[in-house]
BANUFI-692941 format. One record per atom (N, C-alpha, C): x, y, z. Coordinates in steps of 0.05 Angstrom, whole numbers, padded with zeros to 5 digits, always signed. Example, Ala and Ser with C-alpha at 12.3 -4.5 7.8 and 13.67 -1.06 7.14 Angstrom:
// residues 2
+00264-00114+00156+00246-00090+00156+00264-00066+00156+00257-00045+00142+00273-00021+00143+00258+00001+00157
//
This chain:
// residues 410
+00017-00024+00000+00000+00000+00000+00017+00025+00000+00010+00037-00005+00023+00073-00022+00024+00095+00013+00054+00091+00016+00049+00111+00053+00041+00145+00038+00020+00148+00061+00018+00173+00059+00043+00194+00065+00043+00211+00056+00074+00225+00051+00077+00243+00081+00061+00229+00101+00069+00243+00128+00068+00221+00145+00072+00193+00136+00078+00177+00150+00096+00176+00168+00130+00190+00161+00147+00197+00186+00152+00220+00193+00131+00230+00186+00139+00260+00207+00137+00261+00232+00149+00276+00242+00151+00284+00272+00126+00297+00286+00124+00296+00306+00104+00304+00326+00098+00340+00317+00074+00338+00322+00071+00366+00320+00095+00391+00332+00092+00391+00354+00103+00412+00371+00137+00406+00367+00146+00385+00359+00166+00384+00340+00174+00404+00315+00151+00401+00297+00138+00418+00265+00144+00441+00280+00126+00459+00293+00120+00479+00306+00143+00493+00308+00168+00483+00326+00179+00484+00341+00213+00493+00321+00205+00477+00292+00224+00488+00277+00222+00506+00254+00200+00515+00252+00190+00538+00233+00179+00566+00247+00195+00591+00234+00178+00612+00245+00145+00618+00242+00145+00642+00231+00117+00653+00231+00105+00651+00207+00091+00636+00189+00080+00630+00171+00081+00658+00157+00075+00676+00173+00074+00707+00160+00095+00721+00148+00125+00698+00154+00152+00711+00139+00149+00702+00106+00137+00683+00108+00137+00666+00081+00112+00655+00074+00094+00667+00059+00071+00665+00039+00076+00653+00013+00068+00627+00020+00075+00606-00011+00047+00620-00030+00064+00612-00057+00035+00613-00075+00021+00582-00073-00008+00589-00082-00016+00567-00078-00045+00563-00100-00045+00542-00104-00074+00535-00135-00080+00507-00117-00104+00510-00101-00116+00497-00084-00133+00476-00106-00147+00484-00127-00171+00468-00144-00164+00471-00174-00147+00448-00183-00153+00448-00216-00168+00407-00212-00162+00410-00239-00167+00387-00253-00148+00373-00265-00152+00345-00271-00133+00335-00285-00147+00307-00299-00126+00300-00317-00137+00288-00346-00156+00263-00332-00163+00255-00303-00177+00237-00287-00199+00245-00294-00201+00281-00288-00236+00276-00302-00234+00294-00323-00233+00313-00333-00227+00334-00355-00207+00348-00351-00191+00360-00368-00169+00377-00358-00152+00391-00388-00141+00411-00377-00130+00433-00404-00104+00420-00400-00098+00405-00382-00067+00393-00374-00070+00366-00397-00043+00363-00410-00039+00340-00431-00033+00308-00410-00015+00313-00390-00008+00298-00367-00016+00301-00337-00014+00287-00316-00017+00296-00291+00010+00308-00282+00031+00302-00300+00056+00319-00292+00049+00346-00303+00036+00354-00317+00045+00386-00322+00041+00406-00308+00015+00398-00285+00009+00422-00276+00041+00425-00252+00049+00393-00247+00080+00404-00227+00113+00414-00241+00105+00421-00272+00120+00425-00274+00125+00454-00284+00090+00465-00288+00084+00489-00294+00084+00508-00268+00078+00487-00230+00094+00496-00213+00127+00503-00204+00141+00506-00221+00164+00501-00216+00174+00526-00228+00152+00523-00256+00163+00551-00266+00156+00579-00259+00131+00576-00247+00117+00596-00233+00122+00600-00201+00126+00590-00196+00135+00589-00158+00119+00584-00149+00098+00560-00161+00071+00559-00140+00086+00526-00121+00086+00533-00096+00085+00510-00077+00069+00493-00073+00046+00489-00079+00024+00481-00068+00006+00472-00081-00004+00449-00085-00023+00441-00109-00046+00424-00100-00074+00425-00111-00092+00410-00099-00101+00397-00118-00109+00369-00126-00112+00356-00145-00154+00364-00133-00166+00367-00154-00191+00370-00150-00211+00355-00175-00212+00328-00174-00226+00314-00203-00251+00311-00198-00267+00313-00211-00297+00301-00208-00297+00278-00206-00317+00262-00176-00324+00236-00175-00297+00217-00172-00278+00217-00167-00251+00203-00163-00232+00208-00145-00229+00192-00139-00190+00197-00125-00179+00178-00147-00180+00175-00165-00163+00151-00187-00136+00176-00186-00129+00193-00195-00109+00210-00190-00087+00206-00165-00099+00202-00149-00083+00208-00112-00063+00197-00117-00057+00172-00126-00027+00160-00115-00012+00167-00139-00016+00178-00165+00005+00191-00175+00017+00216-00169-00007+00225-00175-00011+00260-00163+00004+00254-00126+00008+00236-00120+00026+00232-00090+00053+00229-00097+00055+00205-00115+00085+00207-00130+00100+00230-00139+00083+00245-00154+00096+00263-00171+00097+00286-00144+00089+00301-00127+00092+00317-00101+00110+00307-00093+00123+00284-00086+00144+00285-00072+00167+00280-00090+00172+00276-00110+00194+00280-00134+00193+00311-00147+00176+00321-00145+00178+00356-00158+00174+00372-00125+00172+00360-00101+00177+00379-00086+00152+00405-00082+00136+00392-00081+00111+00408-00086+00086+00397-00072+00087+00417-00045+00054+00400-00022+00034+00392-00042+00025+00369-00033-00003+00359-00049-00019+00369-00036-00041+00372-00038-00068+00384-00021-00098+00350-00046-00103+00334-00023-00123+00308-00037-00149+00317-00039-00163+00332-00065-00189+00335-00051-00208+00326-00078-00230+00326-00078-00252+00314-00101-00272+00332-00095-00287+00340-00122-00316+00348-00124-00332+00330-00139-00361+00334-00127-00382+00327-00139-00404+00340-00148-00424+00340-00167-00442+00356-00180-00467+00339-00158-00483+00350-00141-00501+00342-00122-00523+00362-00138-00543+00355-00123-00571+00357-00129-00599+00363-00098-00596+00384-00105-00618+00393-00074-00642+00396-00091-00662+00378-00094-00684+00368-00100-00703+00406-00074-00702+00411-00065-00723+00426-00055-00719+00454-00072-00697+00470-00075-00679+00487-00082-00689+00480-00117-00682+00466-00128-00692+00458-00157-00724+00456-00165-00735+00453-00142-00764+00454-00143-00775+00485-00145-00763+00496-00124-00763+00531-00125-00758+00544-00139-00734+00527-00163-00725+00554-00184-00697+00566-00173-00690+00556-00156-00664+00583-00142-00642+00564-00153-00626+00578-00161-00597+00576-00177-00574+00576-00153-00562+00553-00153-00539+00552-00130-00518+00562-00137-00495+00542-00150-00481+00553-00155-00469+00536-00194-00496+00536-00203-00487+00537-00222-00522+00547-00240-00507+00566-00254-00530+00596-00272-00551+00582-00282-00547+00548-00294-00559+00548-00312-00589+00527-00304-00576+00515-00269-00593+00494-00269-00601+00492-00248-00627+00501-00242-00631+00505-00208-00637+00474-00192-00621+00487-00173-00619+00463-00144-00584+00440-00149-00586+00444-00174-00551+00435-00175-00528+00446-00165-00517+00429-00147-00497+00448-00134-00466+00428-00139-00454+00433-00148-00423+00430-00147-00415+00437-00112-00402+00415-00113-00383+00407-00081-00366+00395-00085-00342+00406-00057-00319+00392-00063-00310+00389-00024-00291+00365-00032-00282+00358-00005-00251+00362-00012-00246+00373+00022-00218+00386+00017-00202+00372+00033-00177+00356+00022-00166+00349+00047-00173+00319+00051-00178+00303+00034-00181+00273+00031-00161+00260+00051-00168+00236+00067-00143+00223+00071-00132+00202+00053-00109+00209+00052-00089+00186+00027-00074+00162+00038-00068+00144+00032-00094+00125+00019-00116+00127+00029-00142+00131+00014-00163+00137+00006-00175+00104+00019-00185+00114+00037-00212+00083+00061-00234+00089+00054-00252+00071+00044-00287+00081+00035-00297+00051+00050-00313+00053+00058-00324+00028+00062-00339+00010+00038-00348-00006+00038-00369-00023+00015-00395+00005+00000-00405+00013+00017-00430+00028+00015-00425+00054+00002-00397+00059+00007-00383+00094-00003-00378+00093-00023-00362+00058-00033-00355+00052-00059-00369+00048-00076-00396+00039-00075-00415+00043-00087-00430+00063-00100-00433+00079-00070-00439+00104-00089-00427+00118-00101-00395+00117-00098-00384+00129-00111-00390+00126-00156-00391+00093-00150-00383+00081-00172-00416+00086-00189-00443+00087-00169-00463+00094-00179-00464+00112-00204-00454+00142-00189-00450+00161-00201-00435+00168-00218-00407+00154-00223-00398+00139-00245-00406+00126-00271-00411+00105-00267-00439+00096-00287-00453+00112-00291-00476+00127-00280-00490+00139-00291-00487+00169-00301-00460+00179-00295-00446+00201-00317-00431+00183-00350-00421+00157-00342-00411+00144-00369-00440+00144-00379-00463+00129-00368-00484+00124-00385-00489+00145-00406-00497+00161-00394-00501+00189-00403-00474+00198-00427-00463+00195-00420-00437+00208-00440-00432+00181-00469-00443+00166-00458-00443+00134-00485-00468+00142-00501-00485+00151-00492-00520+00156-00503-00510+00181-00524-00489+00204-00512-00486+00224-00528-00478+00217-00558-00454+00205-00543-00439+00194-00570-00452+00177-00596-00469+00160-00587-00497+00145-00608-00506+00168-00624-00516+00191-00606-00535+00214-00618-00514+00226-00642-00495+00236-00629-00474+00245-00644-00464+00223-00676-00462+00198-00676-00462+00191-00690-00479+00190-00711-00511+00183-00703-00527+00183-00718-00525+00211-00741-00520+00241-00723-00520+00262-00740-00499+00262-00766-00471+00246-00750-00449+00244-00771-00460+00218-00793-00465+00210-00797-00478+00191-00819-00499+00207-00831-00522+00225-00822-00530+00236-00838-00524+00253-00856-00497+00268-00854-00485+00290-00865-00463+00274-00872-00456+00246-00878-00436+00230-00891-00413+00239-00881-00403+00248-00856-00378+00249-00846-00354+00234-00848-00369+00208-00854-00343+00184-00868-00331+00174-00843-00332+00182-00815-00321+00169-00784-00352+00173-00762-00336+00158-00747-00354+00157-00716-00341+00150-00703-00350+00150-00679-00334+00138-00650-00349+00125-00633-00329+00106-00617-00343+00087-00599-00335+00098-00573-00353+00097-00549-00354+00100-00526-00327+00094-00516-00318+00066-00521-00297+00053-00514-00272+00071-00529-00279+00078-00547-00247+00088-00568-00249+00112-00551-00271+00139-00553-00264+00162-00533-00244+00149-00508-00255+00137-00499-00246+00129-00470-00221+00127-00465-00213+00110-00478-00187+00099-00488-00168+00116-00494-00175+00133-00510-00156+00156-00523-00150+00178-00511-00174+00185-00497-00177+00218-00493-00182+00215-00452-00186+00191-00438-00197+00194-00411-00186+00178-00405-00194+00175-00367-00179+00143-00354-00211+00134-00350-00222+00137-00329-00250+00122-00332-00271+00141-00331-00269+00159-00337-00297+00182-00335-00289+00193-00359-00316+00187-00373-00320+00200-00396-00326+00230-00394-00327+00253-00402-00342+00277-00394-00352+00289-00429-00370+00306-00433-00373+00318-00449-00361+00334-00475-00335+00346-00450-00310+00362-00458-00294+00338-00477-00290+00317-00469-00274+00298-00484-00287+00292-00508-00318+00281-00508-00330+00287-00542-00332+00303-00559-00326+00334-00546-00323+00361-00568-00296+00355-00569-00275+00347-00557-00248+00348-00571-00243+00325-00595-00248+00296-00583-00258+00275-00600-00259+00284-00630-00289+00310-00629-00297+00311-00652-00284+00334-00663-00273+00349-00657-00256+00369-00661-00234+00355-00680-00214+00339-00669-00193+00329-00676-00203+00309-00697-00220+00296-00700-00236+00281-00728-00244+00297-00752-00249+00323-00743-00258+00333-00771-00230+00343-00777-00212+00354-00757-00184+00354-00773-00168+00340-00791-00172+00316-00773-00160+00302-00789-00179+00279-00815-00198+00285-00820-00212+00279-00834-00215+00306-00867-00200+00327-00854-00208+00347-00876-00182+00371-00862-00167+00359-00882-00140+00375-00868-00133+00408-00885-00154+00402-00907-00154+00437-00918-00184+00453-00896-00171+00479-00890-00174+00490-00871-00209+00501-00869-00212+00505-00909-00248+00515-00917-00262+00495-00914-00253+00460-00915-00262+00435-00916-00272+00424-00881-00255+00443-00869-00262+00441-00831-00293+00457-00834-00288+00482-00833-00305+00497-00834-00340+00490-00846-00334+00472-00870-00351+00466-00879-00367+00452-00870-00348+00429-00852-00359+00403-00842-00367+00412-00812-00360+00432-00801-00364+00437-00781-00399+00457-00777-00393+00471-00798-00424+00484-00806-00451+00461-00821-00439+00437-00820-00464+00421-00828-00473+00399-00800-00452+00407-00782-00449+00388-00755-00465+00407-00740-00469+00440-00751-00474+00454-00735-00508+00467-00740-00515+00443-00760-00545+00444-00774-00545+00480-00791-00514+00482-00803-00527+00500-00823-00514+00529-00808-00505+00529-00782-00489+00546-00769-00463+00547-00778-00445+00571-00789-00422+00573-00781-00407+00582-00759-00392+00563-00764-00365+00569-00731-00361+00589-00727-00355+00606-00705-00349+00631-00705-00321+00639-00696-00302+00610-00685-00286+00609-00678-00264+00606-00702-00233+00602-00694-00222+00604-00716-00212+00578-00717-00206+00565-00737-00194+00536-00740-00177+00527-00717-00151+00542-00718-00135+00536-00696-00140+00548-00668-00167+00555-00659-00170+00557-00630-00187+00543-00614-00170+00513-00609-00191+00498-00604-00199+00496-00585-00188+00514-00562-00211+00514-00538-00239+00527-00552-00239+00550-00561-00264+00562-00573-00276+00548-00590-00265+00531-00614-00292+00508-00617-00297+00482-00612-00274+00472-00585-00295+00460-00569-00316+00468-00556-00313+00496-00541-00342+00508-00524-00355+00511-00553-00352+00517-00576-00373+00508-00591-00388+00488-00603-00371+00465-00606-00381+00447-00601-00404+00432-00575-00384+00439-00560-00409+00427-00534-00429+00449-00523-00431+00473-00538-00457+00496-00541-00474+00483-00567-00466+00478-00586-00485+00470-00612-00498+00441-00609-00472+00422-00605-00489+00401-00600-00495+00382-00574-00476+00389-00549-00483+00372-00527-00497+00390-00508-00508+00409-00507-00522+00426-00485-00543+00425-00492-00560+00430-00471-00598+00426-00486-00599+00447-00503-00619+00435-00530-00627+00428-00553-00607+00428-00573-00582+00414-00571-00568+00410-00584-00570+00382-00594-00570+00372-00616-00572+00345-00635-00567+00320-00621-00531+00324-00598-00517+00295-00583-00531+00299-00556-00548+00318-00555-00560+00325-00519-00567+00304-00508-00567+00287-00485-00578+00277-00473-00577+00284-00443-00610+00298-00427-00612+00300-00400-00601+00281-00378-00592+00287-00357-00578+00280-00337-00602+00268-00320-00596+00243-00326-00619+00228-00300-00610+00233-00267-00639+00233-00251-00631+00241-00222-00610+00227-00212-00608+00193-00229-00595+00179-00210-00562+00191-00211-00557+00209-00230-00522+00216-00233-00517+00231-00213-00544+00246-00195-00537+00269-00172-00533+00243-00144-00514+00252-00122-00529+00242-00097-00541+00270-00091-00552+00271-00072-00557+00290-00057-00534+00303-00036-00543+00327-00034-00511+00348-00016-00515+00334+00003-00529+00321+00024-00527+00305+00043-00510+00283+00047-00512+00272+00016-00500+00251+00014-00468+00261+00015-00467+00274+00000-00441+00282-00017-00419+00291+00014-00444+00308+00029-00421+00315+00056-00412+00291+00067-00440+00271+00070-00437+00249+00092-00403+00230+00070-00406+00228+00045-00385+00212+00028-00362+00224+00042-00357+00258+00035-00327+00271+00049-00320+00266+00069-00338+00266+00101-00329+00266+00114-00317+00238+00123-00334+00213+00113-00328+00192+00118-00312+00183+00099-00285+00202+00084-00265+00195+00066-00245+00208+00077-00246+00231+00105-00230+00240+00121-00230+00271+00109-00251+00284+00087-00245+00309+00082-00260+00318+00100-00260+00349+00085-00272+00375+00099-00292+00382+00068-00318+00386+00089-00336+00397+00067-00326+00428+00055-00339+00439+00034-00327+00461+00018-00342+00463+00004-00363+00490+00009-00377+00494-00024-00357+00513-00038-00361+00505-00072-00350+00533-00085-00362+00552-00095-00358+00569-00094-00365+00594-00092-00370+00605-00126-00382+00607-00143-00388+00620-00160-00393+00656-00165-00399+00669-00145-00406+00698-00141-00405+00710-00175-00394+00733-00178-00404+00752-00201-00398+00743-00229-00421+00737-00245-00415+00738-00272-00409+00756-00282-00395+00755-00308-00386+00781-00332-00405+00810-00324-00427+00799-00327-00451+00824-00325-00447+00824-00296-00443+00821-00283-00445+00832-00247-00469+00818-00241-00479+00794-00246-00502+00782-00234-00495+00747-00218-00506+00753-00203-00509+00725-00178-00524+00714-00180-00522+00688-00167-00544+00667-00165-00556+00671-00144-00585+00661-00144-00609+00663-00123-00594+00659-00091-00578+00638-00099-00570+00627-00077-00542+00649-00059-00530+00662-00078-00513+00674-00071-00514+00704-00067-00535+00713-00074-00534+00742-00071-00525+00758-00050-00545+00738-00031-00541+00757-00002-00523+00743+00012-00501+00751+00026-00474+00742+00036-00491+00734+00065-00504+00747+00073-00516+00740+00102-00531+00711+00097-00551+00714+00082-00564+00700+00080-00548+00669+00066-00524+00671+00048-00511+00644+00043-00498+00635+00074-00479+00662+00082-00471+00642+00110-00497+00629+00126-00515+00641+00135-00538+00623+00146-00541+00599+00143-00540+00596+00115-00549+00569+00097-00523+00555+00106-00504+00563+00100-00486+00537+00100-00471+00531+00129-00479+00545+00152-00477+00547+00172-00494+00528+00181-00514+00527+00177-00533+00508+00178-00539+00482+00172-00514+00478+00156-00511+00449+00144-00480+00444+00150-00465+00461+00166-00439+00454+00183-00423+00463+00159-00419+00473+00140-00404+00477+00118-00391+00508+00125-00362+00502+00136-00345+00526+00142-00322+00529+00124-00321+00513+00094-00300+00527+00082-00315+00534+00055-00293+00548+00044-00309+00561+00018-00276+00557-00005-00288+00562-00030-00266+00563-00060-00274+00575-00071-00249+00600-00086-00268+00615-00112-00241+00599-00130-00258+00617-00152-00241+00616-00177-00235+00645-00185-00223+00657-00169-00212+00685-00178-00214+00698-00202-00197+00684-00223-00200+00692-00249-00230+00697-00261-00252+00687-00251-00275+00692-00257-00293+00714-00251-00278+00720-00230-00288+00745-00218-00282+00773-00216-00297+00790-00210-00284+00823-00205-00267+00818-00183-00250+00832-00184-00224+00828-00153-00241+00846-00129-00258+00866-00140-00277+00887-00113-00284+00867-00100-00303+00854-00119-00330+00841-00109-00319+00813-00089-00292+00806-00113-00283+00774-00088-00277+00778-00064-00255+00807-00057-00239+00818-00046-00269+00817-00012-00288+00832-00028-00308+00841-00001-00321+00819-00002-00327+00798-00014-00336+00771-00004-00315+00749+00013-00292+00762+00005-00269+00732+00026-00275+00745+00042-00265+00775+00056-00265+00797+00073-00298+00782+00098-00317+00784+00079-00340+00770+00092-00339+00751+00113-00329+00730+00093-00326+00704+00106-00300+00699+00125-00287+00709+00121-00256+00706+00132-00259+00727+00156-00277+00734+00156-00277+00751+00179-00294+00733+00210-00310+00712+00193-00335+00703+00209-00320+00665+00217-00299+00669+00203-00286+00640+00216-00285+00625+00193-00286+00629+00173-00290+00610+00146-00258+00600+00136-00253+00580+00133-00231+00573+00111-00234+00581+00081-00225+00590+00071-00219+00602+00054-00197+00594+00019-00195+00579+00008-00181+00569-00018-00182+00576-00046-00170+00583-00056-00170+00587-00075-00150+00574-00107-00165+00571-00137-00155+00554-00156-00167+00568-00179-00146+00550-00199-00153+00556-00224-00175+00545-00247-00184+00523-00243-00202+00491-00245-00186+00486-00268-00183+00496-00293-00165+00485-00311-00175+00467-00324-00215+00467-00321-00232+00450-00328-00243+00457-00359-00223+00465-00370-00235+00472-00404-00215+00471-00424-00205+00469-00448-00183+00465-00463-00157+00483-00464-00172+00501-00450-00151+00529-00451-00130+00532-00428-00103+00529-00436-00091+00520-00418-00070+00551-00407-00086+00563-00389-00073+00580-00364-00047+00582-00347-00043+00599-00341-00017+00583-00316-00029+00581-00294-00012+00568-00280-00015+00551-00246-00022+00570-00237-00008+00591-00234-00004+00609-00217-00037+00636-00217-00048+00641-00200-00081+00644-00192-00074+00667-00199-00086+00691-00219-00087+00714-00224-00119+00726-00217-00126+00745-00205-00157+00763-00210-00167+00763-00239-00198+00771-00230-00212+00769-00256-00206+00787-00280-00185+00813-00267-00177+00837-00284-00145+00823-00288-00136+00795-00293-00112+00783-00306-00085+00799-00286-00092+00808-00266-00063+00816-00251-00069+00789-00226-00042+00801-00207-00045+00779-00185-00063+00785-00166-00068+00765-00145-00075+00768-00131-00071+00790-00108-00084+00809-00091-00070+00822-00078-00054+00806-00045-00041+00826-00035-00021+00808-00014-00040+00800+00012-00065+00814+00011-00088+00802+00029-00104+00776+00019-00106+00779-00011-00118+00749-00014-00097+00726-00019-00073+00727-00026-00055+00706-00029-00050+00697+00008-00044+00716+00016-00042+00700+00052-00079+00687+00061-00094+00706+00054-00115+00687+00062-00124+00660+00046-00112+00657+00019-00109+00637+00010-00094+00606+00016-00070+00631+00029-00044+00607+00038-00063+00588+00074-00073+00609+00073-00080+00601+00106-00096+00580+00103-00121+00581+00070-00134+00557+00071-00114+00534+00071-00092+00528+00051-00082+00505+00046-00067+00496+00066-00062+00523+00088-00050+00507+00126-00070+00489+00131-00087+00504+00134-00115+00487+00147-00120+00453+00141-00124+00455+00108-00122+00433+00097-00091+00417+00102-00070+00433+00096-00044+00413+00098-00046+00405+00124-00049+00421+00149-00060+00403+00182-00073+00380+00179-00096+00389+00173-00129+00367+00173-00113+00343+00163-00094+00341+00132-00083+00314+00130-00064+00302+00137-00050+00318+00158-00022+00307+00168-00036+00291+00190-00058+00306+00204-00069+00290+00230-00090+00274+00223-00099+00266+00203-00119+00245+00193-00099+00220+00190-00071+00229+00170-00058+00205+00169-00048+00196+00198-00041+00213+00218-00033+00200+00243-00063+00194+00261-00087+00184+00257-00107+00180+00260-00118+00196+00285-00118+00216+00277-00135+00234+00297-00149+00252+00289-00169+00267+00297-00198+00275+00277-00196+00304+00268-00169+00315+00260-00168+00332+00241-00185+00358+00247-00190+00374+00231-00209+00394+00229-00231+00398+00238-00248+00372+00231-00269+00373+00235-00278+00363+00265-00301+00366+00281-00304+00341+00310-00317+00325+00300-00316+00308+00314-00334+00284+00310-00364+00290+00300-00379+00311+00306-00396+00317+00305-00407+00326+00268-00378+00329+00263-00378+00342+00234-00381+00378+00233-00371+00381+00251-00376+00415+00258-00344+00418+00250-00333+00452+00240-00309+00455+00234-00308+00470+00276-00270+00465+00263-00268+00478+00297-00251+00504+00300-00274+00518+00282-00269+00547+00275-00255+00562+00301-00265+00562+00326-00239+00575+00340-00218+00563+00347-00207+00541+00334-00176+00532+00324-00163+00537+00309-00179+00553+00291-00173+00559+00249-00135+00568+00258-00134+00588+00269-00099+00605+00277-00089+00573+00281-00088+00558+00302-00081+00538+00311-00076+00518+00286-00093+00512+00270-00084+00494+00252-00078+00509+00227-00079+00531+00226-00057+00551+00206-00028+00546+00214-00022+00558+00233+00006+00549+00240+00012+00522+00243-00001+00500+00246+00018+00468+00243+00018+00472+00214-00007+00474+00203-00001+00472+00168+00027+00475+00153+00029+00507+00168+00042+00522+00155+00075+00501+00160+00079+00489+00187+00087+00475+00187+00103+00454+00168+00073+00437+00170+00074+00421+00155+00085+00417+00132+00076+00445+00115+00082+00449+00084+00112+00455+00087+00127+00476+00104+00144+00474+00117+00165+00457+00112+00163+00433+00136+00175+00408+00137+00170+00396+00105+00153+00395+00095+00154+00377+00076+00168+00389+00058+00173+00418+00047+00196+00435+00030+00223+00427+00033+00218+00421+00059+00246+00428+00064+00265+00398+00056+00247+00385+00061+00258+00347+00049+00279+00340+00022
//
């Protein structure tokens, strides 16, 4: 079995005892991308540590949908590039009351769907019989769904004599490890009409008859932009390869907390806040009214995606929460073809300011604690109760900081 990479460390007050003030030295840090486990702009699971290396980011959090299949490389490669791991997973959950209402969580398009992530997995990764299941549920029934596309998708390419198709199995094979996603059939089909029609008006062409008569608006060689066109024309509802997401692919956020905590994370909603136009979701508008909510369901950390946002608006929403006891993280997701650097810039493309990079670093203490003391079996962050132990937050900032610390220094 694969030791967790704090198997011989020393006693806390040891850690403690040989590092100053976390506040002399503020690592950079990209708490939430992705990687080729479930979608990813990364070609390898090495690149995002080697795109740390060039950027000075210390700190990396592997974040895949529905998996830990990642962990024990993404563990390998941290301790050969010298770079803290941070173990955590999201899931796309489903609040059935909230979806009944109409209110938009934290994603624009689909009310009561909420994206969650657990921060801070313990490695090797313990599920019991009943965890593994559901895990694998929801598995299957995202492949189901992504095999049904691909049928639809074919049928269209035989009508317009495309001359190829693809099998569930060949995507898989080529382009994924065991999760199929959406993103991988717009590239699939991207890279087929290339190479199926390698003069440049002959793409175009084939791409405007895929697109029922639409032309691309994107340019040949930008294929992040016609993949999102692709999976806007034909895999989003009322697009030709569409197929709806049956309930059974959601668990419920109940579930999803009860999965984290009994995998040794920390619950974490992410945070979506201001679109382009300056508009929020039902769910997010009112900063009072979200802490309530998630206070209420024991949920004391939070993730943005910076780059997505106005730096005002993030700036007075961490300010919010970080004021009220919240952990705090921040990433790049790296969840689309377009491949960014590691390193977390604001939504106006400069850096972060020196108030949000330390309140950033402080999340990944938190988290680098929670897993040093999960692997030495003791209950981390959270109590038993599943409550965070928000007036410890300073306390397990500094072992973190520690931690990450000692493990640099190796």
């Amino acid at each position: 079995m694969t030791n967790s990479v704090f198997s011989k460390y020393p006693k806390p007050e040891q850690m403690l005892a040989s590092v100053g003030d976390y506040n002399s030295e503020i690592l950079q840090v990209n708490g939430h991308f992705h990687t080729p486990y479930s979608f990813s702009a990364f070609n390898n699971i090495s690149q995002p540590f080697d795109m740390a290396k060039q950027e000075n980011v210390k700190v990396l959090g592997i974040n895949d949908f529905y998996t830990t299949d990642g962990f024990e490389q993404f563990n390998a490669l941290a301790k050969s590039s010298g770079v803290f791991p941070l173990f955590n997973i999201e899931f796309m959950s489903l609040q059935k009351d909230l979806q009944a209402a109409g209110i938009r969580v934290n994603d624009p398009n689909n009310p009561g769907r909420t994206y969650f992530s657990g921060k801070g997995l313990r490695f090797p990764v313990h599920l019991n019989v009943a965890m593994v299941d559901r895990l694998f549920q929801i598995q299957e029934e995202s492949n189901r769904q992504t095999a049904q596309m691909i049928g639809k998708l074919n049928e269209l390419l035989a009508e317009i004599g495309a001359g190829f198709s693809f099998t569930f199995e060949g995507v898989k094979e080529r382009y994924a490890k065991n999760l199929v996603r959406e993103r991988h059939i717009a590239k699939a089909l991207r890279e087929a009409i290339v190479d199926a029609y390698p003069v440049e008006a002959d793409q175009k062409t084939c791409f405007t008859k895929v697109f029922s008569g639409k032309e691309p608006k994107s340019a040949m060689n930008d294929f992040a932009a016609l993949e999102n066109e692709i999976r806007g024309n034909l895999l989003k509802s009322g697009g030709r390869a569409f197929v709806p997401e049956d309930d059974k692919a959601f668990l419920s956020l109940e579930q999803v907390i009860e999965l984290i905590i009994h995998a040794g994370g920390i619950p974490c909603y992410p945070v979506l806040l201001d679109n382009p136009k300056g508009e929020f979701t039902d769910f997010e508008g009112d900063y009072e009214k979200l802490y309530q909510s998630l206070v209420a369901k024991n949920v004391y950390m939070l993730e943005l995606i910076p780059g997505r946002n106005k730096p005002e608006i993030m700036e007075e929403f961490v300010h919010f929460f970080n004021d009220r006891g919240f952990v705090i993280t921040f990433g790049t997701e790296h969840n689309t073809p377009q491949l960014d650097p590691i390193e977390i810039f604001g939504g106006d493309g400069k850096e972060l300011s020196p108030a949000m990079k330390k309140i950033g670093y402080q999340g990944a203490c938190v988290i680098a604690a929670h897993q040093y003391l999960k692997s030495k079996g003791k209950v981390g962050y959270l109590q038993k109760s599943g409550k965070a132990k928000v007036d410890k937050r300073d306390e397990f900032i500094a072992l973190g900081n520690a931690v990450i610390k000692h493990f640099l220094a190796q």
